[in-house]
N, C-alpha and C positions, 0 to 999 in steps of 0.2 A: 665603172661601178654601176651604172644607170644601167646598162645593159645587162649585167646579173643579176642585178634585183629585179628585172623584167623576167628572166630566163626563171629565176625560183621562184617570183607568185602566180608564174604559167605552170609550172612543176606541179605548185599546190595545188591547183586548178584542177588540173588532172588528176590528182589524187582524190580529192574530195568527190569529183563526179564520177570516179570508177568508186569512190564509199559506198555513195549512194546506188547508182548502178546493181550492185552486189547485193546489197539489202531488199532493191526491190524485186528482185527474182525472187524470194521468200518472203518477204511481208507483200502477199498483192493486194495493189489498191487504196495505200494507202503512204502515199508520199509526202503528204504532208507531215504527218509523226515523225516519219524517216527524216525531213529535213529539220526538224524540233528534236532530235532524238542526236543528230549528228551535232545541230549547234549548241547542245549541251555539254556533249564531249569535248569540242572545240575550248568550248568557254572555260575548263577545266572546272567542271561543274560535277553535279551528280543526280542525277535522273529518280522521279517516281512513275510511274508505272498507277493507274488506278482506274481497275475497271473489273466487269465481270469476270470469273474463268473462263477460260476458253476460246478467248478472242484473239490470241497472239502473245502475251505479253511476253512470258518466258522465253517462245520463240525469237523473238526481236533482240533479247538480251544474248543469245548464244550468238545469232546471227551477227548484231554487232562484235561480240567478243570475236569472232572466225575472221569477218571481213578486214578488220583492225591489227588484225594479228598481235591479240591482248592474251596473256595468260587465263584461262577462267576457272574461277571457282564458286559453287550454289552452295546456299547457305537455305535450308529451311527451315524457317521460321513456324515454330509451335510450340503450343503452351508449357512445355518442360523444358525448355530450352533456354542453357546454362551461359551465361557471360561469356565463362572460359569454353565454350564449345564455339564463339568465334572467333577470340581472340588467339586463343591459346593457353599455355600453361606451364609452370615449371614441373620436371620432374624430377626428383632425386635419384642419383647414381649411387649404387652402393661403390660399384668398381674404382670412379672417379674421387668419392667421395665428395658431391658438389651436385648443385642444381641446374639441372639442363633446360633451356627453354625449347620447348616443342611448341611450333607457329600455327594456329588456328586457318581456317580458311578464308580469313580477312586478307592473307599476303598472297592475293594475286594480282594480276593489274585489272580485269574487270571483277567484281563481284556481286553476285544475282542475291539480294536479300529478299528469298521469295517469301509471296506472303507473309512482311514482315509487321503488318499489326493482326495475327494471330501469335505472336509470343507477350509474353509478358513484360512491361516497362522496365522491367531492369534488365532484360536481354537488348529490349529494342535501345538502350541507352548505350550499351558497350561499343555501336556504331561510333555515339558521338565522337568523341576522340580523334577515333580513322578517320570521318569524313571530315574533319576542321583541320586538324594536325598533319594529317599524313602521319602517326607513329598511332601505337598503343604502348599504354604502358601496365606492367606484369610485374607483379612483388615490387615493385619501386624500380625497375628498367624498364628506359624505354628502348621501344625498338620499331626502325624505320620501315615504313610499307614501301612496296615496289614504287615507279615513278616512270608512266602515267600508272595513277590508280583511280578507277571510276568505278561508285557503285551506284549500281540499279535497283531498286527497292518497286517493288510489285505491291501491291495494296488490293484489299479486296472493299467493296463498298462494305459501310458501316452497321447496312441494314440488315447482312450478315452471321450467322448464328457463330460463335466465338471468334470475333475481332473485338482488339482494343484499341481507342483511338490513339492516334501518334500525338504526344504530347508536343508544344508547339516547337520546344526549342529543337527535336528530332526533324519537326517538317522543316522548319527553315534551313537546316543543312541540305537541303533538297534543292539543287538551284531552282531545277525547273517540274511539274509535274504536266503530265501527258496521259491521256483517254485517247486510246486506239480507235472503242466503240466496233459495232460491226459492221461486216464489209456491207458494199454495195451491191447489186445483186450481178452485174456483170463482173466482180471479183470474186463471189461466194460462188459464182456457176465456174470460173477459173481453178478455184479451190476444189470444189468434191469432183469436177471431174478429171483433173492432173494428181500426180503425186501430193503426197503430204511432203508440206513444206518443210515441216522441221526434218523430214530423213532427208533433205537435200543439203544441208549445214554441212555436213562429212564432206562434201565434196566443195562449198564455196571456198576460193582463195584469197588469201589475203590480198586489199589493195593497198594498204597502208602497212606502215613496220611502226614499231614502237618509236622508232628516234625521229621518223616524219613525223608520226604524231606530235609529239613534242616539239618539235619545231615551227609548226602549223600554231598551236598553243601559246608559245614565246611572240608570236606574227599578232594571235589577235589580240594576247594582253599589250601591246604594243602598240595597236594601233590606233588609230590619229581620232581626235574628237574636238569639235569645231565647240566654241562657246553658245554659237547656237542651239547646235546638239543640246549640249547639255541643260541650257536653258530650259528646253522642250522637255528632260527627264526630269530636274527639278521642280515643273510643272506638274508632271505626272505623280511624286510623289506626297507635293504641298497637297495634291488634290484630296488622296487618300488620306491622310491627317485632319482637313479639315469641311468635308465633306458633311462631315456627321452621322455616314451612312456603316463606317467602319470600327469597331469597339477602338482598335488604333491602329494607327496608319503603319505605312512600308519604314521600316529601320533603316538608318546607314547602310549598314549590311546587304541587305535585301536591294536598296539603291544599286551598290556594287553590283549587285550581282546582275543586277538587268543591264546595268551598262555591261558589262561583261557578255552577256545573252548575244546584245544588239551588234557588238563588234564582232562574233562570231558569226551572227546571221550577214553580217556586212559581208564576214572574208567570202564566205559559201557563196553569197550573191557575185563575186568578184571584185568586189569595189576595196580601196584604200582608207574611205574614209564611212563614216557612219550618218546615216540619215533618221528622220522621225519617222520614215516606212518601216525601219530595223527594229525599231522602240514598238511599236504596235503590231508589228509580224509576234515578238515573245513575249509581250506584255501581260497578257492574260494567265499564261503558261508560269510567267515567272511571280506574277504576283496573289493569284487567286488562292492557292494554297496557305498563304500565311497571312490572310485576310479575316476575320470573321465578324459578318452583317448584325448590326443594330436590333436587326428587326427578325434577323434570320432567313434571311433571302440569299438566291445565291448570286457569290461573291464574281462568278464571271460574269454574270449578265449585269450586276452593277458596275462593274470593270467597263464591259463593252459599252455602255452610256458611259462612262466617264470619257471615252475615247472620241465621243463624237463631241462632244465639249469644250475640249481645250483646244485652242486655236496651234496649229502646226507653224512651225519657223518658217 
């Protein structure tokens, strides 16, 4: 038995480092996103995206869907954009006499909510559902999303001409949020003078299949956390509660979900079991989004002082 469990977290191994692999052939230069971007999927989590146009984001969301070998579907998000335009809708058969459900482009297993605070909050609200439940539900049935299913929400900064901000209970569906930012200049001189990355997607192949996926997923909600460990996270979030720096601190939920973060960045590092390095590799990433400063400062740079703070197990 000890020698199969060896032989399939070396399986994983290799799958995860041909994910990444794949991704960086089209995202260049920027591996660390890619390794925040993967342990979010891992975590069965669901990804924000928030930065200027033009820097990658879309890209990185197809690229992951290709390399994953996820079903995809893009959802853009603008200001006339109707609930039932991502969930779906029933339609009446005369032939049948009966209501037929036609599935929105929320039922794929990735999907790209681009630019999704330029719709309107009642658009941006039809998410919540999908991303907490895994189903949506239409005239009183529900009905089950694929499985894995991850979405990718793209965000443009606030400052903006027609965005709306994501109301809170929208971002915290959000495990994690990520700023690509732009490249470096030995990546941006790789960029204009090779192909464009995104016409290189058509041809990346899948390293992962869906049911590896999910079994990768089953591995790190599973995996082992030391009373230490945990110690160290409920540190981390007494802090944000009473700090006095934050209008209010990290949720149960929100807890979950960084422990979840930490054990995917664990598996990606290779390890079985989760350290306080894993908690402050996503810490910022998982917490900074559903933070908002006293004073109106920003919430990762008080994050990052709260890290140098608390003493590590």
């Amino acid at each position: 038995m000890e020698s199969t469990q060896v032989a399939i977290d070396s399986l994983f191994q290799h799958e995860i480092s041909n994910l990444q692999a794949a991704l960086e052939q089209i995202i260049i230069g920027k591996s660390d996103v890619i390794r925040l971007a993967i342990t979010c999927l891992l975590a069965d989590g669901h990804l924000l995206l928030e930065d200027v146009p033009g820097v990658g984001k879309t890209t990185l969301a197809k690229a992951l869907s290709a390399a994953a070998g996820l079903d995809f579907q893009r959802i853009q998000f603008t200001n006339d954009l109707l609930p039932a335009d991502v969930t779906g809708m029933s339609i009446y058969s005369q032939e049948q006499e009966t209501f037929n459900f036609l599935p929105g482009p929320i039922f794929a297993q990735l999907v790209l909510a681009d630019e999704i605070n330029r719709a309107n909050p009642k658009s941006q609200s039809a998410l919540l559902e999908a991303m907490e439940e895994k189903s949506v539900t239409v005239d009183g049935t529900t009905h089950i999303l694929p499985d894995p299913f991850f979405v990718i929400g793209t965000q443009n900064p606030l400052t903006q001409t027609g965005t709306y901000p994501l109301p809170e209970s929208q971002l915290d569906r959000f495990l994690m949020r990520v700023s690509l930012g732009y490249p470096d200049e030995a990546a941006e001189r790789k960029i204009l003078s090779g192909e464009n990355p995104a016409s290189l997607i058509k041809e990346l192949k899948a390293a992962i299949s869906p049911s590896e996926l999910l079994a990768i997923q089953t591995k790190v909600a599973n995996l082992h956390i030391s009373d230490p460990a945990l110690d160290y996270l409920q540190a981390l979030i007494r802090e944000t509660r009473e700090s006095g720096k934050f209008v209010q601190g990290l949720s149960p939920r929100a807890g979950r979900g960084l422990l979840q973060a930490a054990r995917a960045y664990a598996v990606i590092s290779g390890r079985e079991y989760v350290l306080p390095d894993d908690f402050q590799a996503v810490f910022i990433n998982v917490a900074a989004h559903r933070l908002s400063s006293v004073n109106q400062d920003d919430s990762s740079e008080l994050l990052k002082e709260m890290l140098t703070k608390i003493k590590t197990p």
